[in-house]
C-alpha positions as CSV (number, residue, x, y, z in Angstrom):
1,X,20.3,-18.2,-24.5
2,X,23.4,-17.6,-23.1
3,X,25.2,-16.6,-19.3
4,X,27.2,-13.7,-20.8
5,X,28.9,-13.5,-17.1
6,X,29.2,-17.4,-17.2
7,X,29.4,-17.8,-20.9
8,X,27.2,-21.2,-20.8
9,X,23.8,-22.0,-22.2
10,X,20.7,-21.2,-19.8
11,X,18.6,-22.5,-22.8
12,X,18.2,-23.7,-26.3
13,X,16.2,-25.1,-28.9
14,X,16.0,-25.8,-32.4
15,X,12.8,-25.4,-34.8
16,X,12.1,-26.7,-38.4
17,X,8.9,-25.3,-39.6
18,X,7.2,-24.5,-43.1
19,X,7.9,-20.5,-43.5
20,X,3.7,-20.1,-43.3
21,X,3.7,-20.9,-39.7
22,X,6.1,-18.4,-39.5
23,X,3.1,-16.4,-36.3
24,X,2.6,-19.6,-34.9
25,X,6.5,-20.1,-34.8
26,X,6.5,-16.9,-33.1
27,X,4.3,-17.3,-29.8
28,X,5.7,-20.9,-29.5
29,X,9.3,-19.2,-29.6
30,X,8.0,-16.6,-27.0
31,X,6.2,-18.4,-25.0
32,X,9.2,-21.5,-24.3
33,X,11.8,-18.4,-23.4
34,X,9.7,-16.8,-21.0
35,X,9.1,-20.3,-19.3
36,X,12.5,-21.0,-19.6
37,X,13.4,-17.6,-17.9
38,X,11.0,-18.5,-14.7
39,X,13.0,-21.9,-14.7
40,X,16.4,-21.4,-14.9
41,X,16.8,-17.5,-13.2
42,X,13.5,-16.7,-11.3
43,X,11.2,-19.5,-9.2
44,X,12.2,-22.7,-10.3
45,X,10.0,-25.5,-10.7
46,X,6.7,-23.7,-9.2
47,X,6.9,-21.3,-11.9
48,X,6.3,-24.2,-14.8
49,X,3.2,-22.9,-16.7
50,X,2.6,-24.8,-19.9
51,X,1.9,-23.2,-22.9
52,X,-0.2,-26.2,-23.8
53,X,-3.4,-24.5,-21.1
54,X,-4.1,-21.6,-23.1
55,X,-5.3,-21.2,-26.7
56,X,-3.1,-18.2,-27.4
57,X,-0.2,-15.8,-26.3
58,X,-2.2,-13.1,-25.3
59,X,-3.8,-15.2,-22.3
60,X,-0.5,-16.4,-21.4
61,X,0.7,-12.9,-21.1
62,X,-2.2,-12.0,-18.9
63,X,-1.5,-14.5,-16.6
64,X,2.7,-13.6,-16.4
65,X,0.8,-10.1,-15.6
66,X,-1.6,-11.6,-13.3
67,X,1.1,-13.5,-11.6
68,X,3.3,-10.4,-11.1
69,X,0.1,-8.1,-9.3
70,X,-0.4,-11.1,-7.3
71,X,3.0,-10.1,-5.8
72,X,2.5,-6.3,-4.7
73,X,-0.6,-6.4,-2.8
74,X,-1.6,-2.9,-2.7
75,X,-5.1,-2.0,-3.7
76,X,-4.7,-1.0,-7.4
77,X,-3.1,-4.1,-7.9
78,X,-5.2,-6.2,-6.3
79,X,-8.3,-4.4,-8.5
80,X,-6.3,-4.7,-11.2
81,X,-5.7,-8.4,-11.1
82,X,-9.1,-9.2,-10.3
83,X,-10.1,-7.5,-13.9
84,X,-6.9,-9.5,-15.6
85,X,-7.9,-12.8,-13.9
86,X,-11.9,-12.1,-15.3
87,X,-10.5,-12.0,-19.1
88,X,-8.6,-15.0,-18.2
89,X,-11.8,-16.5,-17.5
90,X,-13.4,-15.4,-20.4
91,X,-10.7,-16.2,-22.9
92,X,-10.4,-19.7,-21.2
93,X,-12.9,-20.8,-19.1
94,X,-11.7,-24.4,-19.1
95,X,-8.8,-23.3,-17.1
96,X,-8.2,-23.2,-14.0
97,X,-6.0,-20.7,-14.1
98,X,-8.3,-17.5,-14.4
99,X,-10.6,-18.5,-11.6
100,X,-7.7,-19.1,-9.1
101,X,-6.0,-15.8,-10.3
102,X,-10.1,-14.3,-9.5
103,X,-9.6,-16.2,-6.3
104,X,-6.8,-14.4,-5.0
105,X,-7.9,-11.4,-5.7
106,X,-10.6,-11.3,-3.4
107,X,-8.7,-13.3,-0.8
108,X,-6.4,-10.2,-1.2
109,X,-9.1,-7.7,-1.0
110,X,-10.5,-9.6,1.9
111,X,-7.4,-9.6,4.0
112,X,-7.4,-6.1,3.5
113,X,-10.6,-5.2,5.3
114,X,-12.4,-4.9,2.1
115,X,-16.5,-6.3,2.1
116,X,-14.9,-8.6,4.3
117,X,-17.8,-11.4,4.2
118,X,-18.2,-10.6,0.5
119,X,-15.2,-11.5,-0.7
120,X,-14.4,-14.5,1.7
121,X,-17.5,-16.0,-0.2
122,X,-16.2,-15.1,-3.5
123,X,-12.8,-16.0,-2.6
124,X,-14.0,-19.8,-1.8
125,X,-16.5,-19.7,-5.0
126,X,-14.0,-19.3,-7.0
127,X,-10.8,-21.7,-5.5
128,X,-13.3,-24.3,-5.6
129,X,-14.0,-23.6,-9.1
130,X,-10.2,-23.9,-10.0
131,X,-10.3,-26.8,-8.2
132,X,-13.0,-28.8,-9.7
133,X,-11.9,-28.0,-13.3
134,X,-8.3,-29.2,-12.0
135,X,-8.0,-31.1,-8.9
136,X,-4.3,-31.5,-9.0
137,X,-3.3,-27.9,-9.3
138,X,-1.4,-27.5,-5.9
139,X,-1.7,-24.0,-6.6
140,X,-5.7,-23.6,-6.4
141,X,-4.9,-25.8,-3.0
142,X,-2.9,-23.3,-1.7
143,X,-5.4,-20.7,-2.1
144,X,-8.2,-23.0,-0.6
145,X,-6.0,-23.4,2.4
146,X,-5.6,-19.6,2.8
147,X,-9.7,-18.5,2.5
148,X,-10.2,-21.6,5.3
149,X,-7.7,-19.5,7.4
150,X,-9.9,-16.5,7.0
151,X,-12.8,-18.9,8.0
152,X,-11.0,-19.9,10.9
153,X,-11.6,-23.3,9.5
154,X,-7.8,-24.0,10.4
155,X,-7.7,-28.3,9.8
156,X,-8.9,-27.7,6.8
157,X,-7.0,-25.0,5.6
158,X,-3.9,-27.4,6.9
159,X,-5.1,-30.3,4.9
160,X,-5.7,-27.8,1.6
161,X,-1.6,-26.8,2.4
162,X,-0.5,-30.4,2.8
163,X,-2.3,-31.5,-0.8
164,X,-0.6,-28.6,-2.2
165,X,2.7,-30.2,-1.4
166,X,1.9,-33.5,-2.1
167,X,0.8,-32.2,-5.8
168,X,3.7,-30.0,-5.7
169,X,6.9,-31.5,-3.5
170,X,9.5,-29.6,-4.6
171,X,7.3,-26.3,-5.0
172,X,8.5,-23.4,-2.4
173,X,4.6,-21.5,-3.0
174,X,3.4,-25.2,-1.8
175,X,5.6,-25.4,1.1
176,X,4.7,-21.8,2.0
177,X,1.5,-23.1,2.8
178,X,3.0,-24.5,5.7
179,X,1.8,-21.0,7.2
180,X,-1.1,-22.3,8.0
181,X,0.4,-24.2,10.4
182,X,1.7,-21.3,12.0
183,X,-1.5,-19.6,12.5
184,X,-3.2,-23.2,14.3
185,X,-0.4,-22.6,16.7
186,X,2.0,-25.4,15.4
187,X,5.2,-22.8,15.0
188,X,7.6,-25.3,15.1
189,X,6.0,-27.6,12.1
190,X,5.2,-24.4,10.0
191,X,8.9,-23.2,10.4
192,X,10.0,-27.0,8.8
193,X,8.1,-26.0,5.6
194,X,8.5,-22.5,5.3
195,X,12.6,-22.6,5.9
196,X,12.5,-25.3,2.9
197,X,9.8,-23.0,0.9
198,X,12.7,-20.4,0.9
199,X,15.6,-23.1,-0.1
200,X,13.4,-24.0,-3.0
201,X,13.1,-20.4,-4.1
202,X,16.5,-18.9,-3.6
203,X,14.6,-15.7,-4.3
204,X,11.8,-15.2,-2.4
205,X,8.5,-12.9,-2.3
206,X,9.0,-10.0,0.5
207,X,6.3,-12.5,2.0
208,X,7.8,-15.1,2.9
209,X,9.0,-13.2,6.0
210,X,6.0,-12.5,6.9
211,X,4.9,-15.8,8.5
212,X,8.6,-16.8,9.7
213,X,8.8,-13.7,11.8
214,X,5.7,-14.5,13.4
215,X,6.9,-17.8,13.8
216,X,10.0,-16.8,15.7
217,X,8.3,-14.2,17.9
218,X,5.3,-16.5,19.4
219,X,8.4,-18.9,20.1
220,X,9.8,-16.2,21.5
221,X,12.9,-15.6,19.3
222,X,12.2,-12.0,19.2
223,X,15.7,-11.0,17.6
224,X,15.2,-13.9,14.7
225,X,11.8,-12.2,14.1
226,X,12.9,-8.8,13.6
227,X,15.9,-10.3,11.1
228,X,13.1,-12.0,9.1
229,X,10.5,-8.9,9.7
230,X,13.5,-6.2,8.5
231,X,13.8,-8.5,5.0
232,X,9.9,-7.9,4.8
233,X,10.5,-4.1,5.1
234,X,13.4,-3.8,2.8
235,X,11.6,-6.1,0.0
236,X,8.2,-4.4,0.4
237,X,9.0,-0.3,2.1
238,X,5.3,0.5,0.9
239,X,3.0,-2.1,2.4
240,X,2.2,-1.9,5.9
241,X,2.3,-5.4,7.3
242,X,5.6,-5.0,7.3
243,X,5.5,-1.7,9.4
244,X,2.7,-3.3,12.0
245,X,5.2,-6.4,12.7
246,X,8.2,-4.3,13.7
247,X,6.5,-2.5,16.3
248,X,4.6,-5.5,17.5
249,X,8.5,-6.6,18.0
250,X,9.7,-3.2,18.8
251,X,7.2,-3.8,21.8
252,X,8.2,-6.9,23.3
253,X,11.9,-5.9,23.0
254,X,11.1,-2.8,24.5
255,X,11.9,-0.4,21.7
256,X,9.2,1.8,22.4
257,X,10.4,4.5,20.5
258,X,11.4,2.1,17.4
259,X,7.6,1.2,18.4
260,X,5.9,4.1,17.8
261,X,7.9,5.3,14.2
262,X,7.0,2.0,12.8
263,X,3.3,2.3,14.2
264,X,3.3,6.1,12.5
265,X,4.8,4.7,8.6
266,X,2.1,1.7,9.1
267,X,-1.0,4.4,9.3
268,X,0.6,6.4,7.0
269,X,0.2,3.4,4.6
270,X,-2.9,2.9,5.7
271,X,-4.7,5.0,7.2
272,X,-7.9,2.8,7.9
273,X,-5.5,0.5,10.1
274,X,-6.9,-0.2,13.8
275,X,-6.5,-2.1,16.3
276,X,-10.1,-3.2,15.6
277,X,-9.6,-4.0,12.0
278,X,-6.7,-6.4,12.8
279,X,-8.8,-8.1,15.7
280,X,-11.6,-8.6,12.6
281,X,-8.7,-10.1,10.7
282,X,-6.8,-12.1,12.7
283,X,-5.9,-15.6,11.5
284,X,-4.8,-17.0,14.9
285,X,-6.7,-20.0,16.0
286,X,-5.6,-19.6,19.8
287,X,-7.4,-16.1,20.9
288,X,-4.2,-15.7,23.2
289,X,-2.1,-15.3,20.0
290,X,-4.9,-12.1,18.6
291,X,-4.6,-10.8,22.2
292,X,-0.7,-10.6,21.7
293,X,-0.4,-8.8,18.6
294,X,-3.4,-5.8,19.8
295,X,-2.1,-5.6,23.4
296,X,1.6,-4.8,21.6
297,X,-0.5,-2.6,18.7
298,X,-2.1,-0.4,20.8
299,X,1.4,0.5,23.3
300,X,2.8,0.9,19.8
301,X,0.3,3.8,19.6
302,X,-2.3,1.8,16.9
303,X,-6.2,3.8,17.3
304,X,-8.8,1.2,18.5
């Protein structure tokens, strides 16, 4: 595998094998490229999945599908990788994998608004299943630590974030854990590990902004927060967190008018969006940090 702007070799490898094993030749030979593709061009180290956890290609797949829904975060996607992750499960239940990808799914459908209760539960059920068949993926930590933030259990989901990173140090998805730190009201220590989450992924999910605009507007950097809160928009036009956090900022800069058009492509996102729903949401361990973000929602012209 070859550069062809830089001419050298991303990657290479050599096989001797009897011409019978010619099919298992050909899943080992997919499976090491597509690894070696999330290595070299794509996430770095975070993005090592070995081969070596699943008993064939086809679950492998489902999980570099799984692992790309997990990314877009609108409903169909969401469904849909909750029905990936449960053939995961059910092609290999003694990995981890499926049940942290079933995890996420309902932490996603959670965060939405959706059987809110419900799928908190599920959403813990299952990241301490992951965990318990494989306590040292950071990545089933991660997770944890985001359901305890929806549980407003914030040390703990700060402790799940820190094992992440101690399983995972030079992981960025580990470091942007450090989120959770955000939402206990320790901006300054979140912004330490999500400013290194992004240097260890020189290409990072739309949201990664997410939480570092926050960050920089409760500090009160409200011009750093819209940089970081723009990068969400232009990474992720279609999902309406971004939308929400530029008139939140809009607001305090007093944009009102910048306010209101943001508020407007939010609802039409999502139309179920309220001021309510976000109170019912809210992360923030501080209750001066909720009040913030709905006093700025509802000038931006958010229903109750």
């Amino acid at each position: 595998m070859i550069d062809a702007l830089e001419g050298h070799h991303l990657w290479a490898e050599s096989y001797d094998r009897d011409f019978k094993d010619i099919f298992d030749l050909q899943d080992e030979l997919t499976m090491k490229i597509v690894i070696a593709l999330q290595i070299k061009l794509t996430e770095g180290e975070q993005a090592r999945i070995s081969p070596q956890q699943f008993k064939n290609i086809n679950s492998f797949n489902k999980v570099l599908q799984a692992k790309s829904l997990r990314n877009e975060l609108s409903k169909k996607s969401i469904i849909r990788l909750g029905q990936l992750a449960q053939e995961i499960v059910d092609a290999e239940p003694e990995s981890s994998v499926g049940y942290r990808y079933l995890g996420q799914s309902h932490y996603s459908l959670a965060r939405r608004g959706i059987s809110y209760r419900e799928n908190v539960k599920k959403a813990f059920k299952f990241a301490q299943k992951a965990i318990s068949i494989d306590e040292h993926d950071g990545f089933s930590h991660s997770l944890l630590g985001y359901v305890y933030l929806l549980m407003k259990e914030h040390e703990k989901a700060i402790a799940s974030g820190k094992r992440s990173v101690e399983l995972q140090p030079n992981g960025a998805e580990a470091h942007f854990t450090g989120s959770t730190l955000g939402y206990a009201g320790r901006f300054d220590e979140a912004l330490v590990y999500l400013k290194q989450a992004i240097r260890l992924n020189p290409f990072p999910a739309f949201y990664y902004y997410y939480p570092l605009g926050l960050c920089y507007m409760f500090k009160g950097r409200l011009g750093d927060a819209l940089i970081e809160f723009k990068r969400y928009v232009q990474r992720a036009p279609n999902i309406s967190v971004g939308h929400v956090s530029l008139a939140i900022n809009y607001i305090y800069l007093g944009r009102n008018e910048e306010a209101r058009a943001s508020a407007a492509k939010a609802l039409e996102l999502q139309p179920n969006l309220s001021v309510s729903h976000v109170r019912k949401i809210s992360q923030y361990k501080n209750p001066a940090h909720t009040q913030y973000i709905i006093d700025a929602m509802r000038k931006a012209g958010f229903p109750e």
